[in-house]
N, C-alpha and C positions, 0 to 999 in steps of 0.2 A: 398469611405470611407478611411481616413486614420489614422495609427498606429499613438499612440503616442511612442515617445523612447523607453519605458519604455516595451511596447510588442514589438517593431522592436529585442529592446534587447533577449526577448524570443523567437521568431522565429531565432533568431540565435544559441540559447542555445538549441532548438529541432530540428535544421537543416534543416525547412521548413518555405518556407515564402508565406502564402497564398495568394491566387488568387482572393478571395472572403474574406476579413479580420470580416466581423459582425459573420462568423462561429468561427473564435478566440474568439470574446468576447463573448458571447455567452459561447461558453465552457467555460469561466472563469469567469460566474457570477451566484452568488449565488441567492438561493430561498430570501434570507432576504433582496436584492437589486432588485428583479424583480418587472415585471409591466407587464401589456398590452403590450407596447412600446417596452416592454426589456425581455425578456423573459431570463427564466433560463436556466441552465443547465441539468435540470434532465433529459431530453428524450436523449441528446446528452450520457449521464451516460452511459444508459441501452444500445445505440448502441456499444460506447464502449469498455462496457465490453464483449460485443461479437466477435466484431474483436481481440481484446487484445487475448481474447480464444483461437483463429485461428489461429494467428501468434503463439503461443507460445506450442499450439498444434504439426503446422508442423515442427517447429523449433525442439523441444523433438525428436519429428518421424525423422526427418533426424541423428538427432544428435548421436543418439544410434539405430542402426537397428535392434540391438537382445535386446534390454529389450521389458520386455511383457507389459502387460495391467496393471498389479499388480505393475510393477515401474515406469511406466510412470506416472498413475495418482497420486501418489503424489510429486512429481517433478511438475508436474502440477499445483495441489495447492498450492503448496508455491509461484510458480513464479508470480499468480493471485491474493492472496490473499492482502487484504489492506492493510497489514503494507509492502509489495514488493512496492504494490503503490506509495504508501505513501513516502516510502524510495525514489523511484524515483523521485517524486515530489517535493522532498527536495532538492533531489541533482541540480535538474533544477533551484531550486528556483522559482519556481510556485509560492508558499505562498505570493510571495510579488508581485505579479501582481494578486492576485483574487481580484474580484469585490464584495466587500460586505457590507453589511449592517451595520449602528453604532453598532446594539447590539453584533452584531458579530464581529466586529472591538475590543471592548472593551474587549470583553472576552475572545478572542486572538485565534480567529478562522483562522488566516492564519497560525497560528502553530498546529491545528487538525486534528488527523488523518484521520478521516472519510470524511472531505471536502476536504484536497490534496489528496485523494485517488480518490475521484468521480470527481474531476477536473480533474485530468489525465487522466482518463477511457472517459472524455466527449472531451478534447483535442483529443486524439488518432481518437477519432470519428470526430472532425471536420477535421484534417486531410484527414482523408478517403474520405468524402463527398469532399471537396475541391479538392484532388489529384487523389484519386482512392487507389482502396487495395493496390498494389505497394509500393506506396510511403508511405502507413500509417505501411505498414509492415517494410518498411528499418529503421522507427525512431524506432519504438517499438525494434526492434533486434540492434541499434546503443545504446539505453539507458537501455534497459532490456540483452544486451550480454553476460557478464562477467557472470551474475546471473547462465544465461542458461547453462553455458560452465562448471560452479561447482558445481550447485546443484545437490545433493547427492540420493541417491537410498529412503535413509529414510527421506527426508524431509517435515516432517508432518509438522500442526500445532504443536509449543510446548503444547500447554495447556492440548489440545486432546490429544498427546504423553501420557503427563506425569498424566493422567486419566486413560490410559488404561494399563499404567507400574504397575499404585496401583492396579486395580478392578484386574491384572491378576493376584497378588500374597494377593488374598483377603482383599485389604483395601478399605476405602472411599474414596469419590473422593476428589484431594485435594480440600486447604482453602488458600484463597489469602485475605490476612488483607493488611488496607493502615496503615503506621505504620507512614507519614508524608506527607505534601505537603508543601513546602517552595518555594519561589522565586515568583516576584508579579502576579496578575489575568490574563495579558496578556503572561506571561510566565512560568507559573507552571512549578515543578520539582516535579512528584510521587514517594513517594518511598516503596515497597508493598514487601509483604511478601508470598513466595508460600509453604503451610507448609502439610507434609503430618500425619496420622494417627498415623506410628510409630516415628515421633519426628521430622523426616528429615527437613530441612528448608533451603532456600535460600531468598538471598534478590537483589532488582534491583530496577533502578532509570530510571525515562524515563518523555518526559514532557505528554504524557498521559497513563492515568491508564490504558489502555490497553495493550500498547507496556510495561508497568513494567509489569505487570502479566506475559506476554507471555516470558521478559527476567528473568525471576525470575525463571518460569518455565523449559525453557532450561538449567540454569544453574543449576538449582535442576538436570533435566532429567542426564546431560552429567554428572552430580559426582554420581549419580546412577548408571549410565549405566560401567562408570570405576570399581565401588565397585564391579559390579557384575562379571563384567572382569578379 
């Protein structure tokens, strides 16, 4: 079987050029373009995400050999979590080599979070299968590095953060309003609002409602966390 450009172009862009190329497509096709024939990416996901784990585990554990349990794991979740994915996946430009269906074509599913996120997670895994841990560990640490090398002792979820900053000095949990969505179907811009109890309020733009919450969030948490400073 062979690549067209267009994935030759991506295996240069992950620094792996497989052996076995139907494990590339595969990791980059969606449940909305499968078949019998063609099978998706979801089993490829759930491997994924598990090696992803692994590397990013041992990497922390070398990285810092006196932090404990209590700062490793969330350094850990941030490096795991989908919008890390996702971020990567952007940066590779994955979006424009997934395989997917018209309705998802239209609706501008190569710019969504949740599908470059589980595309990644299902790449990383065809990798593996293709190379061996090794080699699925040197790309994850080539494109996941920088992350690894600066994230911070406190690096939660914002949302969850900024949940447990209110319920601790007894308020509710915050309230995220969509205060707009501009820019056409296949390219949405959200612009959401994270507001707390006593008044506090920031706002953030992201092309999905998720990543504006989460930046809306942070940016509420870090003029919080100053004020209290």
């Amino acid at each position: 079987m062979k690549l067209g450009a267009d994935l030759i172009g991506f295996e240069t862009r992950i620094g792996h050029h497989f052996a076995k190329p139907e494990l590339l497509i595969r990791a980059l096709t969606h449940s909305s373009i499968s078949s019998t024939t063609r099978p998706d990416n979801q089993r490829l996901e759930f491997l994924g995400d598990r090696v992803l784990g692994l590397v990013i585990s041992e990497a922390l554990f070398k990285a810092d050999t006196a932090a404990s349990e209590g700062q490793l794991a969330p350094r850990f979740n941030a490096m795991v979590r989908k919008e890390t994915c996702g971020d990567v996946a952007r940066e590779i430009d994955l979006g424009s080599v997934l395989k997917l269906g018209r309705s998802e074509m239209v609706s501008g599913g190569r710019r969504k979070l949740a599908l470059l996120a589980d595309a990644m997670e299902a790449v990383i895994a065809a990798v593996y299968l293709d190379a061996g841990y090794d080699t699925a560990r040197d790309m994850v640490l080539r494109l996941w590095g920088p992350r690894v090398a600066q994230v911070k002792d406190d690096a939660r979820d914002a949302k969850t953060a900024l949940q447990e900053w209110a319920q601790a000095r007894g308020q509710t949990p915050p309230k995220y309003v969509e205060l707009s969505r501009d820019g056409p179907d296949h390219a949405p811009v959200f612009t959401l609002e994270a507001r707390l109890e006593s008044g506090e309020c920031e706002t953030a733009s992201a092309p999905a409602k998720r990543q504006a919450e989460q930046a809306a969030a942070r940016a509420l948490l870090q003029r919080l966390e100053q004020k209290d400073d």
